[in-house]
C-alpha positions in Angstrom: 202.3 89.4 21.1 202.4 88.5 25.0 203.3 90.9 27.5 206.3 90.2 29.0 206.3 90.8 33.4 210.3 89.8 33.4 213.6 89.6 31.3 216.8 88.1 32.2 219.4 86.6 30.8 222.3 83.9 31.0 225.4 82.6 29.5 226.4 79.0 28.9 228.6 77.7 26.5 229.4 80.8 24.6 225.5 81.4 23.5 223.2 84.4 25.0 220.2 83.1 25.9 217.4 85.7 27.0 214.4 84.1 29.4 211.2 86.0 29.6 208.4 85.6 32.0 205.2 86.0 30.2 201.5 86.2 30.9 200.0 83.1 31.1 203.0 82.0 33.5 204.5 80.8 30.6 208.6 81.2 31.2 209.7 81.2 27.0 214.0 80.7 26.4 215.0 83.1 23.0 218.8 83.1 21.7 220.5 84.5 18.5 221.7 82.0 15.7 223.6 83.5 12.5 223.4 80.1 11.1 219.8 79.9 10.6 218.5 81.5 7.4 215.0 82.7 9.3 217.1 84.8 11.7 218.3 87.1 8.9 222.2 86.3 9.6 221.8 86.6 13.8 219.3 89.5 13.6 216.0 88.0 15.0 215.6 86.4 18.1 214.5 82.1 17.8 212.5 80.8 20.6 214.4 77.9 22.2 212.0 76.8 24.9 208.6 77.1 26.9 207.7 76.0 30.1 204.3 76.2 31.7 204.7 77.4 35.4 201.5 77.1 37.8 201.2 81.3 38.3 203.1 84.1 36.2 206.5 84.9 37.6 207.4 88.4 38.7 211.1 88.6 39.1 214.1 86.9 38.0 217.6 87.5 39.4 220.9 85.8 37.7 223.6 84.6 40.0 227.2 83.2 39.9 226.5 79.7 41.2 228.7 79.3 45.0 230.3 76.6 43.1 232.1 78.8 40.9 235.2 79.4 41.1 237.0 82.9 40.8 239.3 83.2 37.6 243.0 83.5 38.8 246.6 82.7 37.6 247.7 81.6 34.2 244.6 79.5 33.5 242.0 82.3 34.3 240.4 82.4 30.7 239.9 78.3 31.2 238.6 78.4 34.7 236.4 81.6 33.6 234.3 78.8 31.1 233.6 77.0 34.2 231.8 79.7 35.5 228.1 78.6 35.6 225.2 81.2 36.1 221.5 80.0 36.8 218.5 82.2 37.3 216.6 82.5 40.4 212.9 83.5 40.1 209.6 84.2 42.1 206.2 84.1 40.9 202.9 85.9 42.5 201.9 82.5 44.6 205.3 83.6 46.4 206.5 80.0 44.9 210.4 80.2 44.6 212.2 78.2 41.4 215.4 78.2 39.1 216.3 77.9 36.0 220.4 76.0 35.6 221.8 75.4 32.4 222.8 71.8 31.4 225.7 69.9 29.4 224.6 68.3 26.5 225.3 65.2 28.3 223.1 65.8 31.5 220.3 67.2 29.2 220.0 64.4 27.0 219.9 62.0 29.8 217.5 63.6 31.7 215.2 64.6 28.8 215.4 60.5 28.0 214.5 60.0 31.7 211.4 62.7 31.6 209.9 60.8 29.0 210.5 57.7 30.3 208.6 58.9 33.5 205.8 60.3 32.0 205.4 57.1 30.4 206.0 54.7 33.0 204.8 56.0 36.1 201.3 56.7 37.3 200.5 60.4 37.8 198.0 62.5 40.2 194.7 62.4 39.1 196.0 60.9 35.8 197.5 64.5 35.2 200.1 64.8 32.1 202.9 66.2 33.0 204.1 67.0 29.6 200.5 68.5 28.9 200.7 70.8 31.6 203.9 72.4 30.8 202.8 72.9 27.3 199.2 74.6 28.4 198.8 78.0 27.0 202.8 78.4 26.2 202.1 79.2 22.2 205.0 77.3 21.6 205.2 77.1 17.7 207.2 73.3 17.9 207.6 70.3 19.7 211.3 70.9 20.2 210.8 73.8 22.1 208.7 72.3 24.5 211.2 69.7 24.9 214.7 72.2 25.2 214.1 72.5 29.3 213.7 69.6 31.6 211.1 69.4 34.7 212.7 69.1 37.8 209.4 68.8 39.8 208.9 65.5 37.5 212.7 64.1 37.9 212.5 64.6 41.6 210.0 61.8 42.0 213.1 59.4 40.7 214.9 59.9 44.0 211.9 58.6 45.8 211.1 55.0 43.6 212.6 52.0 44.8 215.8 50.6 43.8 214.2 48.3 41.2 212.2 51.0 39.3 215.4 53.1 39.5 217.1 50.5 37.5 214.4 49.8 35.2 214.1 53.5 34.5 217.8 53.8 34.1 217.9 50.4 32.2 215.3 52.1 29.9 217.5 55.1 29.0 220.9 53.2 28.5 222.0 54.2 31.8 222.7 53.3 35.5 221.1 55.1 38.2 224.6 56.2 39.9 225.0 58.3 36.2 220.9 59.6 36.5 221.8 60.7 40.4 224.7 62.6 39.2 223.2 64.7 36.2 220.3 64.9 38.9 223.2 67.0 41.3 224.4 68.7 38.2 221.1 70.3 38.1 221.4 71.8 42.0 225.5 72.0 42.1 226.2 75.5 43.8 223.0 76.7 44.1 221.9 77.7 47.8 
């Protein structure tokens, strides 16, 4: 019932996942799933995710990330999967962002990580950072806020001391050599 300022969408991992910038800056992920009963056998849309941005974005523009590589020779269809488009977008602050698709792997370390940060560290003006990207989103589940991953948040990892790196990473079953590199999966290829 929102309007909608911007629509886009990407591909990753076989699934077609349309992004829409509504009012409210509220960026909201929809796909198709013929495996849910509610979607009528793949005819509704399901909403996947929303994000709270700071100001409503006005344009979105997917791109073949630089670290692509071009499909050629016998093992074009396999190197073609590789392919990995992310969406670049601008709001009315004239604020620039992106939105990258991650492996299950990368996302499920990372989400582990967010919460572990919210938790853990202190924040400006004692600010939640999960609350703000849920403000005024309408998202009708928990999982939906929790099906994209806050950069500006995991950022702040790369700036904590070596010992609070290790606790955090200790925290989440992992090292922070592993949280670095799902940290550059996020950016490979993009300018």
């Amino acid at each position: 019932s929102r309007s909608a300022y911007s629509c886009e969408f990407m591909l990753h991992e076989g699934a077609l996942h349309l992004l829409l910038a509504e009012e409210g800056a509220t960026l909201r992920t929809l796909n198709y799933s013929r495996h849910v009963a509610d979607t009528k056998r793949g005819t509704l849309l399901l909403p996947r995710a929303a994000f709270h941005l700071a100001s409503p974005l006005t344009r979105m523009v997917r791109i073949v990330t630089p670290g692509a590589t071009t499909p050629r020779g016998p093992n074009a269809a396999a190197q073609k999967q590789q392919q990995r488009t992310a969406l670049l977008w601008c709001s009315t602050d004239g604020s620039l962002g992106y939105v990258a698709p991650l492996g299950e792997v990368e996302h499920r370390r990372l989400a582990f990580l967010t919460q572990k940060m919210i938790l853990g560290l202190t924040h400006a003006c004692g600010l939640h950072p999960r609350a703000f990207r849920a403000m005024n989103t309408g998202a009708a589940s928990a999982r939906e806020l929790k099906n994209m991953v806050d950069a500006n948040l995991l950022v702040r990892f790369l700036h904590l001391g070596d010992d609070e790196q290790r606790r955090l990473a200790l925290m989440i079953g992992s090292t922070p050599k592993k949280v670095m590199a799902a940290l550059a999966s996020l950016s490979r290829g993009l300018p």
